[in-house]
Jmol script that loads the backbone (N, CA, C; Angstrom):
load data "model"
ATOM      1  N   UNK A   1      27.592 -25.335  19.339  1.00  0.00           N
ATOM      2  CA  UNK A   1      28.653 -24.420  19.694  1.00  0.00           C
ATOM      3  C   UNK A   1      29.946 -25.216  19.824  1.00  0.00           C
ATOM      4  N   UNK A   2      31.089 -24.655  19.385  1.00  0.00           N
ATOM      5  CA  UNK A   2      32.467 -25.191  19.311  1.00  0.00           C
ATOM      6  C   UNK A   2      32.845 -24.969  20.557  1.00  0.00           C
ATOM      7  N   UNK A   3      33.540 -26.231  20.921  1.00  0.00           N
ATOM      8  CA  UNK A   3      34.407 -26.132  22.640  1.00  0.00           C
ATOM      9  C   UNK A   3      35.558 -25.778  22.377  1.00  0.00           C
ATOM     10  N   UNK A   4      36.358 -25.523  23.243  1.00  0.00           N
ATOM     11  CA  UNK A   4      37.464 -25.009  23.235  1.00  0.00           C
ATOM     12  C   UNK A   4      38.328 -25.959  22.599  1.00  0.00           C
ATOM     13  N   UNK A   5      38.071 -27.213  22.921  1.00  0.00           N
ATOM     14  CA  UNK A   5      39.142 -28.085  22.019  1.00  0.00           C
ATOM     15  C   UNK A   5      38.964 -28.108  20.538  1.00  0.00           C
ATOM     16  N   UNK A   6      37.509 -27.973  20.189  1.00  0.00           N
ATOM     17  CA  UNK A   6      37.358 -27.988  18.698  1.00  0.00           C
ATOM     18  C   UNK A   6      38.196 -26.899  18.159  1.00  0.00           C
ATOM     19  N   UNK A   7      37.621 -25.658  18.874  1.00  0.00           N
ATOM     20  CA  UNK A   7      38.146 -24.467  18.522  1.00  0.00           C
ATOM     21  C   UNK A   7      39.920 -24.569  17.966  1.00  0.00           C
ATOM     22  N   UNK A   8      40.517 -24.907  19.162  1.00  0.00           N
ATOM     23  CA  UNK A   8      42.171 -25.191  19.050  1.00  0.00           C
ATOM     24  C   UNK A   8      42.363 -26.019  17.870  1.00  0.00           C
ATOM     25  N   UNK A   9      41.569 -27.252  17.550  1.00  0.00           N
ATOM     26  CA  UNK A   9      41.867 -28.226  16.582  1.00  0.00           C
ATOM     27  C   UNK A   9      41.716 -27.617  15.304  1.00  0.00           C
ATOM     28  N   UNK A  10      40.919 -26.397  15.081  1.00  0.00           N
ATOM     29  CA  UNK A  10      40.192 -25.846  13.771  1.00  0.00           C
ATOM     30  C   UNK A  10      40.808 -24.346  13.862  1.00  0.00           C
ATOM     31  N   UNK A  11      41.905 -23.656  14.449  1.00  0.00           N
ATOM     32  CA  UNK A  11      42.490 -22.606  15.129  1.00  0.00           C
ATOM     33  C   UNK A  11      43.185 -22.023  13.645  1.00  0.00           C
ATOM     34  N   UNK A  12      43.892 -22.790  12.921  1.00  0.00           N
ATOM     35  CA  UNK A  12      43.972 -21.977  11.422  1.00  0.00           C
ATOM     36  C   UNK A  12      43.577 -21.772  10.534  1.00  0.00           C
ATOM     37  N   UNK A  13      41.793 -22.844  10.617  1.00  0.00           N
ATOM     38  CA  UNK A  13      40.936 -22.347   9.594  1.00  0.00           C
ATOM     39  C   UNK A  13      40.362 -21.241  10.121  1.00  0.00           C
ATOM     40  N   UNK A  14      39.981 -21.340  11.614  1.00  0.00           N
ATOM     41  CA  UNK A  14      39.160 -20.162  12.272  1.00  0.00           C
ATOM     42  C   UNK A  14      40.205 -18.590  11.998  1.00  0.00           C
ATOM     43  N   UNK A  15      41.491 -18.894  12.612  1.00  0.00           N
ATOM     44  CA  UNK A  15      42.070 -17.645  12.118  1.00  0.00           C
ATOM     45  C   UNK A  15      41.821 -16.986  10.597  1.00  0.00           C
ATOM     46  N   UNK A  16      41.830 -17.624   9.781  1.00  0.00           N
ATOM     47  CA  UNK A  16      41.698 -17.308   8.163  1.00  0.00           C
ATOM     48  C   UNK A  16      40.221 -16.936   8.337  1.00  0.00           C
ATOM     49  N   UNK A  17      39.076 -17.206   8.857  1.00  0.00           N
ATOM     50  CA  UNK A  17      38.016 -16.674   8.543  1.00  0.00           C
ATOM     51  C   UNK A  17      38.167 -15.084   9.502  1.00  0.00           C
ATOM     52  N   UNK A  18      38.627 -14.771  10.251  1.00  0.00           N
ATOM     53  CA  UNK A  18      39.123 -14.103  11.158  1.00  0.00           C
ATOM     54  C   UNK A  18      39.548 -12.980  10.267  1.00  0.00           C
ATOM     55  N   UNK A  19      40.770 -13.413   9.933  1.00  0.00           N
ATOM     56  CA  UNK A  19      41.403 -12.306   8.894  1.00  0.00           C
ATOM     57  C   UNK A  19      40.448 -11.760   7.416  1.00  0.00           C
ATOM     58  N   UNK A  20      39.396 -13.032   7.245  1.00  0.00           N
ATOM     59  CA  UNK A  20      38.651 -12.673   6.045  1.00  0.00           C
ATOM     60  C   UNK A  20      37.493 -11.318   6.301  1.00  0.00           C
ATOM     61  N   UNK A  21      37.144 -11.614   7.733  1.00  0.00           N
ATOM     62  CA  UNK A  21      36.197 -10.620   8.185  1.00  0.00           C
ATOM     63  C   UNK A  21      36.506  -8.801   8.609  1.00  0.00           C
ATOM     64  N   UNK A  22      37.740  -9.617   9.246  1.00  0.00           N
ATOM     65  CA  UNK A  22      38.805  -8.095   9.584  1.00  0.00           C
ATOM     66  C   UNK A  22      39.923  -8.510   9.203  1.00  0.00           C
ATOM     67  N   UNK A  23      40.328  -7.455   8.332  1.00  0.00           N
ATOM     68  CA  UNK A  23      41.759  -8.107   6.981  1.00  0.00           C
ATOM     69  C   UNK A  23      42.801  -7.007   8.043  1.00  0.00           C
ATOM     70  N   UNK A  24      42.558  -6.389   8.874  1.00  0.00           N
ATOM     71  CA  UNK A  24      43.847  -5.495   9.596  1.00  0.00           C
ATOM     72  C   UNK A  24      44.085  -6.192  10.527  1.00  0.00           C
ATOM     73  N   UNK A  25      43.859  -7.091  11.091  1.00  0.00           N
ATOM     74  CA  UNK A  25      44.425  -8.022  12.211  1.00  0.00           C
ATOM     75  C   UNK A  25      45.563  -9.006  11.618  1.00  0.00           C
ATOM     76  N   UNK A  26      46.734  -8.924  12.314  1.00  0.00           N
ATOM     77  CA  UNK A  26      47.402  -9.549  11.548  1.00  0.00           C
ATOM     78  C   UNK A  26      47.597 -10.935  11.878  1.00  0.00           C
ATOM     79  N   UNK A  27      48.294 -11.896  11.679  1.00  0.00           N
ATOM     80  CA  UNK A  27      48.151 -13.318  11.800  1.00  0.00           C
ATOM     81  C   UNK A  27      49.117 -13.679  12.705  1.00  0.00           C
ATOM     82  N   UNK A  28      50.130 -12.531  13.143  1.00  0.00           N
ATOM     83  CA  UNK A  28      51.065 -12.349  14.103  1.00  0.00           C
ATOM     84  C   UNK A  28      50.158 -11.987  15.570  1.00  0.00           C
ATOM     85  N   UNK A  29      48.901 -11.128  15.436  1.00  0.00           N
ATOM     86  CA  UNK A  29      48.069 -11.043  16.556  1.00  0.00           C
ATOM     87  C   UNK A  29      47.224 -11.917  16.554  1.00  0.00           C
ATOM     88  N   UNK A  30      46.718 -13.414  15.185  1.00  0.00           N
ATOM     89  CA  UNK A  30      46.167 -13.552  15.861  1.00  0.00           C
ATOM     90  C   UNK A  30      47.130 -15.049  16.750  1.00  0.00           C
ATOM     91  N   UNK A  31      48.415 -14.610  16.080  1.00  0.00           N
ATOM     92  CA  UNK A  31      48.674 -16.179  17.309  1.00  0.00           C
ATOM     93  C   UNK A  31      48.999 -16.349  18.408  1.00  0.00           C
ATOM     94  N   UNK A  32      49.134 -14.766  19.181  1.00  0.00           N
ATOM     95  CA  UNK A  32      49.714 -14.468  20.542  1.00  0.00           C
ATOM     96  C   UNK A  32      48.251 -14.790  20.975  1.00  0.00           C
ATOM     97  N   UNK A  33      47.023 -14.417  20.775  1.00  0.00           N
ATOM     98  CA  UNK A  33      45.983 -15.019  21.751  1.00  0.00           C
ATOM     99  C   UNK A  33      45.783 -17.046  21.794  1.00  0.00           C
ATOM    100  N   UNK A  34      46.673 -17.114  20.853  1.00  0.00           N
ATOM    101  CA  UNK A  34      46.631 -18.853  21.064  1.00  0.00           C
ATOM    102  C   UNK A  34      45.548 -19.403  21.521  1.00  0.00           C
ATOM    103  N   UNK A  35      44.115 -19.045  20.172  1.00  0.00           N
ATOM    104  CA  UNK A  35      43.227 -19.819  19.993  1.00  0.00           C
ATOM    105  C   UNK A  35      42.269 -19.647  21.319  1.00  0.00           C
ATOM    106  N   UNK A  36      42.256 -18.392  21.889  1.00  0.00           N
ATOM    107  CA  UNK A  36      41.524 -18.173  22.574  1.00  0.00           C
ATOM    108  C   UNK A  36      40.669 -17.386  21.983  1.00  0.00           C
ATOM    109  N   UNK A  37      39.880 -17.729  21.881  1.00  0.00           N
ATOM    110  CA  UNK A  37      38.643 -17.077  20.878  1.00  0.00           C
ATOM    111  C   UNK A  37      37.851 -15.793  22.161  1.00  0.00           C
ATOM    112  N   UNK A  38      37.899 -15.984  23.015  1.00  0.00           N
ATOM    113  CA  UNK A  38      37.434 -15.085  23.794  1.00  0.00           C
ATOM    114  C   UNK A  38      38.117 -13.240  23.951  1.00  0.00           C
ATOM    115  N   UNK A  39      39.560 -13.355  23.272  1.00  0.00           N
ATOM    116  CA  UNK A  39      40.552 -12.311  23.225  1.00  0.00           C
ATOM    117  C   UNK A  39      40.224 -11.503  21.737  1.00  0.00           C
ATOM    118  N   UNK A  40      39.443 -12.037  20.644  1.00  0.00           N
ATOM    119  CA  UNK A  40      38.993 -12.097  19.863  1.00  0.00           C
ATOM    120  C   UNK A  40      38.394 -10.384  19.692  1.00  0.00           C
ATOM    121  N   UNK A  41      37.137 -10.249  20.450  1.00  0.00           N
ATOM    122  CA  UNK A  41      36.885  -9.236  20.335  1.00  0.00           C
ATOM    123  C   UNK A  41      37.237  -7.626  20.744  1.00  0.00           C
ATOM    124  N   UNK A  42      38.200  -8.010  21.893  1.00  0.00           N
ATOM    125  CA  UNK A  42      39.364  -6.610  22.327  1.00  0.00           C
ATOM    126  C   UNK A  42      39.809  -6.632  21.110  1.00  0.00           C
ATOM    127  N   UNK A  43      40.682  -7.571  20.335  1.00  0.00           N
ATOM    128  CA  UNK A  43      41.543  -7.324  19.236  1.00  0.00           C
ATOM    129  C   UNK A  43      41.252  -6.250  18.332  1.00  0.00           C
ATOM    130  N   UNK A  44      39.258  -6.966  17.693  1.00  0.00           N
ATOM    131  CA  UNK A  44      38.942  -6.306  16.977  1.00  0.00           C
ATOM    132  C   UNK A  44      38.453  -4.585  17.413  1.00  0.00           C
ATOM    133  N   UNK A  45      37.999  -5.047  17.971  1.00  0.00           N
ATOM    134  CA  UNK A  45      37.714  -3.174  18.477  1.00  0.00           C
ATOM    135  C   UNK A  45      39.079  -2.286  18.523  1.00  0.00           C
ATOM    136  N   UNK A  46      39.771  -2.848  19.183  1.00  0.00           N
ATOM    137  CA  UNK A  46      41.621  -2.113  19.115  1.00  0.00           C
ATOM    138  C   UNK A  46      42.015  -1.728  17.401  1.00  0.00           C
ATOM    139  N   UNK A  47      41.011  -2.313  16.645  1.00  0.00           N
ATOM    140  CA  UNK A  47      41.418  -1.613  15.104  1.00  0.00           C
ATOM    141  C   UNK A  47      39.918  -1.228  14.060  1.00  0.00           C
ATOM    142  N   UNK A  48      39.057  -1.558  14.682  1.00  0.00           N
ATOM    143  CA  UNK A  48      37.977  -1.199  14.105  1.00  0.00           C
ATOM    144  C   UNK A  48      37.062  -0.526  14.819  1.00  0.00           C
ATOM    145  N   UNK A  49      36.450   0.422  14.703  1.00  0.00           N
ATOM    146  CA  UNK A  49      35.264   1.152  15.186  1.00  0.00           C
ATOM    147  C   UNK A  49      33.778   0.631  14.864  1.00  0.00           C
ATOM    148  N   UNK A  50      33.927  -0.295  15.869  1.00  0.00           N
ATOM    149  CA  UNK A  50      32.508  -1.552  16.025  1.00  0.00           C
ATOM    150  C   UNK A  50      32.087  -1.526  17.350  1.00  0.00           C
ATOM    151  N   UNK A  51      30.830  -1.568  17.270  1.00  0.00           N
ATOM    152  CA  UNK A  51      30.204  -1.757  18.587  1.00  0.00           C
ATOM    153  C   UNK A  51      30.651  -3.076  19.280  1.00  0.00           C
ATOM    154  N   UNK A  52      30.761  -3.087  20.401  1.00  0.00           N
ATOM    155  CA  UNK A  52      31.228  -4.953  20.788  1.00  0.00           C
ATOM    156  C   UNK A  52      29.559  -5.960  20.239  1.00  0.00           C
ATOM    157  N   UNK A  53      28.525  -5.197  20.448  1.00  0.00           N
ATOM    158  CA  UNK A  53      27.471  -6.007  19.640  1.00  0.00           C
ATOM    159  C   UNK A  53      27.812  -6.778  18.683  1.00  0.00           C
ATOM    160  N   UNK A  54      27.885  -5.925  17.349  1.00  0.00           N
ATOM    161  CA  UNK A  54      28.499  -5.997  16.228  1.00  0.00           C
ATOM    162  C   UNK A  54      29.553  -6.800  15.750  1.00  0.00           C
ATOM    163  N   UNK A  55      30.566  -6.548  16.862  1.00  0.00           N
ATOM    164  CA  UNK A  55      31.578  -7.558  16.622  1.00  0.00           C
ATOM    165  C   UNK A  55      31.401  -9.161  17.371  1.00  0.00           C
ATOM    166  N   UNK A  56      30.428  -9.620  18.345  1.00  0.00           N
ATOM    167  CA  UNK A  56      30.024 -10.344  18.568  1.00  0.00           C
ATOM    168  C   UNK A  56      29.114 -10.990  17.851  1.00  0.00           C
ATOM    169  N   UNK A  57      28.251 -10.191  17.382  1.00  0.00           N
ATOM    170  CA  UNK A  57      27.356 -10.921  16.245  1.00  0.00           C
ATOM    171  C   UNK A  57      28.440 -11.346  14.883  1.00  0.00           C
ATOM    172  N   UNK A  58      29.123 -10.939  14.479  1.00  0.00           N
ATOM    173  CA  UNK A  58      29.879 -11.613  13.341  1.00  0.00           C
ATOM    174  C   UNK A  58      30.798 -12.649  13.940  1.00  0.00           C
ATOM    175  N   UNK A  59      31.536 -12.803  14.824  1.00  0.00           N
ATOM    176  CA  UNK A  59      32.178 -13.735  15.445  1.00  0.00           C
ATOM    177  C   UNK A  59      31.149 -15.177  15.901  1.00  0.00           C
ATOM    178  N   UNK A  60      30.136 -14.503  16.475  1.00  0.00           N
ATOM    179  CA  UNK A  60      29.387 -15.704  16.153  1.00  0.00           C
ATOM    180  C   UNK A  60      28.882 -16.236  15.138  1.00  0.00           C
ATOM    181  N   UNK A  61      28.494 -15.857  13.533  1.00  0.00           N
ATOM    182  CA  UNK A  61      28.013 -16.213  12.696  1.00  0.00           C
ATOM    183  C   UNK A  61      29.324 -17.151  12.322  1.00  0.00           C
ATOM    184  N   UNK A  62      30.537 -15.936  12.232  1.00  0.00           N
ATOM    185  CA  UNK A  62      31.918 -17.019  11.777  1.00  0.00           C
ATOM    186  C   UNK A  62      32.269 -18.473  12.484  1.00  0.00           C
ATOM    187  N   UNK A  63      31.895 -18.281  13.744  1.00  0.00           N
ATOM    188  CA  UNK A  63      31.964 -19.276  14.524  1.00  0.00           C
ATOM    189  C   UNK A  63      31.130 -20.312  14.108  1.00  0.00           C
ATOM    190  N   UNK A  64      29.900 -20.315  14.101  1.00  0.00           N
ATOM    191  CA  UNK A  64      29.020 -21.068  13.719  1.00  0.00           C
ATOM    192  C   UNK A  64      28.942 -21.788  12.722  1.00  0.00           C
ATOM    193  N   UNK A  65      29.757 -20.943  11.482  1.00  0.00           N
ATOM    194  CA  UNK A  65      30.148 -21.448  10.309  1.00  0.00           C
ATOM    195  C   UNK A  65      31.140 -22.652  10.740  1.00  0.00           C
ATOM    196  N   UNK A  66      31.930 -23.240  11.305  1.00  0.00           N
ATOM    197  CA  UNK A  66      33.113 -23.866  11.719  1.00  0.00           C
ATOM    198  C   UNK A  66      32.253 -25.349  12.664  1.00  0.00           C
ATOM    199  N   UNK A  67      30.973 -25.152  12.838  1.00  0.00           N
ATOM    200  CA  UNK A  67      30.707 -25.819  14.225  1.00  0.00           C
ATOM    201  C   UNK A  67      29.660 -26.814  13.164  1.00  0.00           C
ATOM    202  N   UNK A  68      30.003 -28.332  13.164  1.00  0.00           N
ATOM    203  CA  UNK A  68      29.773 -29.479  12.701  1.00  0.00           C
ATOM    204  C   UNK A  68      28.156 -29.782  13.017  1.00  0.00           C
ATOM    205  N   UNK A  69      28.452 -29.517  14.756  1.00  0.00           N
ATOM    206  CA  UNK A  69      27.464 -30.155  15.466  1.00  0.00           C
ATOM    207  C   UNK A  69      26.223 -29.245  14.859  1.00  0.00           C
ATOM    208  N   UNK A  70      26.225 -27.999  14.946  1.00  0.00           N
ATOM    209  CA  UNK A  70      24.952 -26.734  14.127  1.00  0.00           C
ATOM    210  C   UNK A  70      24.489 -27.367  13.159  1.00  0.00           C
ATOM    211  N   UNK A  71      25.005 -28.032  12.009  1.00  0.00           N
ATOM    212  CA  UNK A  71      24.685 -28.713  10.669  1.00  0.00           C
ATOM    213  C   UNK A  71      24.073 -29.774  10.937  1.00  0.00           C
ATOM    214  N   UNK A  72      24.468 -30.855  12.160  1.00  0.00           N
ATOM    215  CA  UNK A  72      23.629 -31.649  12.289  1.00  0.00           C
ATOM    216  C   UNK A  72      22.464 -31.784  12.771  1.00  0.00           C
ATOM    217  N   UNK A  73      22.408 -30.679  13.739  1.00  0.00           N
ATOM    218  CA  UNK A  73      21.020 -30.584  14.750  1.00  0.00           C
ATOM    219  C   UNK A  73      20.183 -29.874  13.854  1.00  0.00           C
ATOM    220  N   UNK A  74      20.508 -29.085  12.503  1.00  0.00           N
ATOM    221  CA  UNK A  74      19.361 -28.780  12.175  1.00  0.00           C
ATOM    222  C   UNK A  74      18.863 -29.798  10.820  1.00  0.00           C
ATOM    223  N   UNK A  75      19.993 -30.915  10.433  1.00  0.00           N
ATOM    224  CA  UNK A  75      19.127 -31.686   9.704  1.00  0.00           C
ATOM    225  C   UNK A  75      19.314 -31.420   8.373  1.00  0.00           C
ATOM    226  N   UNK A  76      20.295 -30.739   7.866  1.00  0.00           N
ATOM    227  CA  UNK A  76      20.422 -30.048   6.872  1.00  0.00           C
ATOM    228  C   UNK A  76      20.195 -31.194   5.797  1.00  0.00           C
ATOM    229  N   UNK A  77      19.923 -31.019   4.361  1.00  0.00           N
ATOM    230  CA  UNK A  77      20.452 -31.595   3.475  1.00  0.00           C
ATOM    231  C   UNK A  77      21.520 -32.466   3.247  1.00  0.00           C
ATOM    232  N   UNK A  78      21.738 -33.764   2.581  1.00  0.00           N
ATOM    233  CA  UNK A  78      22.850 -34.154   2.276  1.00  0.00           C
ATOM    234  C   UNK A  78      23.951 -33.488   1.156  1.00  0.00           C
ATOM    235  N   UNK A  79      24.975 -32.956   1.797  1.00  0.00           N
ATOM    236  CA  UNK A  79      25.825 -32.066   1.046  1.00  0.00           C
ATOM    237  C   UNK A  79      25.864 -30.581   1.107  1.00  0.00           C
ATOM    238  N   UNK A  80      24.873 -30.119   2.010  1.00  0.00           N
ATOM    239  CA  UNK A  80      25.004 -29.067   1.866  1.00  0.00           C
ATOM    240  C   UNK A  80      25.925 -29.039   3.094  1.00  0.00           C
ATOM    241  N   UNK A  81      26.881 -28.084   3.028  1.00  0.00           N
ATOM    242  CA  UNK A  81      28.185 -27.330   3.870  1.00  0.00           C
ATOM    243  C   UNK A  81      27.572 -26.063   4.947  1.00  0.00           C
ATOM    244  N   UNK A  82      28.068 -26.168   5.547  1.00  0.00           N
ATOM    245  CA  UNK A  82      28.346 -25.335   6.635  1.00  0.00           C
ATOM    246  C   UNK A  82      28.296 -23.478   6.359  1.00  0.00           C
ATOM    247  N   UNK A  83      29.213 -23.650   4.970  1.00  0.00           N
ATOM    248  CA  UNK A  83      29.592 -21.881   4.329  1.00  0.00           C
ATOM    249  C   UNK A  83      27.649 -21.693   3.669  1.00  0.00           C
ATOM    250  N   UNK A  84      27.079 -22.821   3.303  1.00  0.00           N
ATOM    251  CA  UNK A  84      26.324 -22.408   2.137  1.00  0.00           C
ATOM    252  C   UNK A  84      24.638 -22.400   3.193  1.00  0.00           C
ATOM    253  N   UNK A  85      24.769 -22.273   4.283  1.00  0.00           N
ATOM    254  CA  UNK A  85      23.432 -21.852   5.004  1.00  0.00           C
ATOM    255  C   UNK A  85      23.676 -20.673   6.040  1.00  0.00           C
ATOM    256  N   UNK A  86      22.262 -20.137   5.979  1.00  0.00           N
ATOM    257  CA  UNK A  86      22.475 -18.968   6.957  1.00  0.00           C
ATOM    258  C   UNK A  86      22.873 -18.946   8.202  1.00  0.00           C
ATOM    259  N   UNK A  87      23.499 -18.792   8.868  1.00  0.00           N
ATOM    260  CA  UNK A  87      24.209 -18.982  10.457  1.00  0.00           C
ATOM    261  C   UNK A  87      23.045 -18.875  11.442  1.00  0.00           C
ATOM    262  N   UNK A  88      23.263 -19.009  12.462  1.00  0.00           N
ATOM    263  CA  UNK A  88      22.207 -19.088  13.812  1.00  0.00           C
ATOM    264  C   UNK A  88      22.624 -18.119  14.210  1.00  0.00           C
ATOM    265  N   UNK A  89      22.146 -16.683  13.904  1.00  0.00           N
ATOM    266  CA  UNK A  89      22.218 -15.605  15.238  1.00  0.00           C
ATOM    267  C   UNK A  89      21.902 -15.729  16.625  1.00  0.00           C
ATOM    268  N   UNK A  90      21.124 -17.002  16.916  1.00  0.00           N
ATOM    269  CA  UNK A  90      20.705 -16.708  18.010  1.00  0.00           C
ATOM    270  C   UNK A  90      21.306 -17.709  19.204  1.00  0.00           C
ATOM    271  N   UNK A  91      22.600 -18.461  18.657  1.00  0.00           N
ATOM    272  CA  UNK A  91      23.196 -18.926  19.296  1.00  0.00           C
ATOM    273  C   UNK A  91      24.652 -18.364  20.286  1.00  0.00           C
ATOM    274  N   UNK A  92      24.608 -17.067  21.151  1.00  0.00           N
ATOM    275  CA  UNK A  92      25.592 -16.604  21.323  1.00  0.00           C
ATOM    276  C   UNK A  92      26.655 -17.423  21.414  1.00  0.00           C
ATOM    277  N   UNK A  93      27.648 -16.654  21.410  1.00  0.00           N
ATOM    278  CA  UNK A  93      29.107 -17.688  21.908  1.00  0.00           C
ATOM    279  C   UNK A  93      29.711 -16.942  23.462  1.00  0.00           C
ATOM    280  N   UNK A  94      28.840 -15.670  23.308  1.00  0.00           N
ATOM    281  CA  UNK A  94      30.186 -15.144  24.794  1.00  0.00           C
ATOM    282  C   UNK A  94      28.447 -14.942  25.831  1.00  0.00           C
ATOM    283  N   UNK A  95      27.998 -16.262  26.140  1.00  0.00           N
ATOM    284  CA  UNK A  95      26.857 -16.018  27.218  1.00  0.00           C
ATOM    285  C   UNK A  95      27.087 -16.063  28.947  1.00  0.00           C
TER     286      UNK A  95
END
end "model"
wireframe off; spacefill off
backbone 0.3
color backbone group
């Protein structure tokens, strides 16, 4: 799981996956939450009709996608990336 500092350090790739998932959030909302990933899911519900489940489960997959340490603990292949394996559902992010 990404800490808050990773998060901040990786804050405009994470936004771009952000906008890739929900393309109506704009990049103007997402910089007033300033990389607080926790503001994340009010946003999305304020424009999409998603269960907060729902929108937690994709925020975590996106998240997960971003998080170094996930790739290493499971040992992956040499070369394989982060985008090109299935995410850990079962790692929440908002526990």
């Amino acid at each position: 799981m990404l800490t808050q500092e990773q998060i901040q350090g990786k804050w405009e790739e994470i936004k771009g996956g952000i906008r890739n998932v929900w393309g109506e959030i704009s990049e103007e909302e997402l910089d007033q939450i300033k990389g607080n990933i926790l503001s994340v899911p009010a946003l999305v519900a304020k424009k999409y009709n998603e269960t907060n489940e729902s929108i937690l489960k994709k925020l975590n997959t996106l998240m997960n996608s971003f998080d170094n340490e996930t790739d290493k603990s499971l040992k992956l292949n040499d070369g394989e990336s982060s985008y090109q394996r299935s995410p850990i559902d079962n790692n929440p992010l908002f526990s």
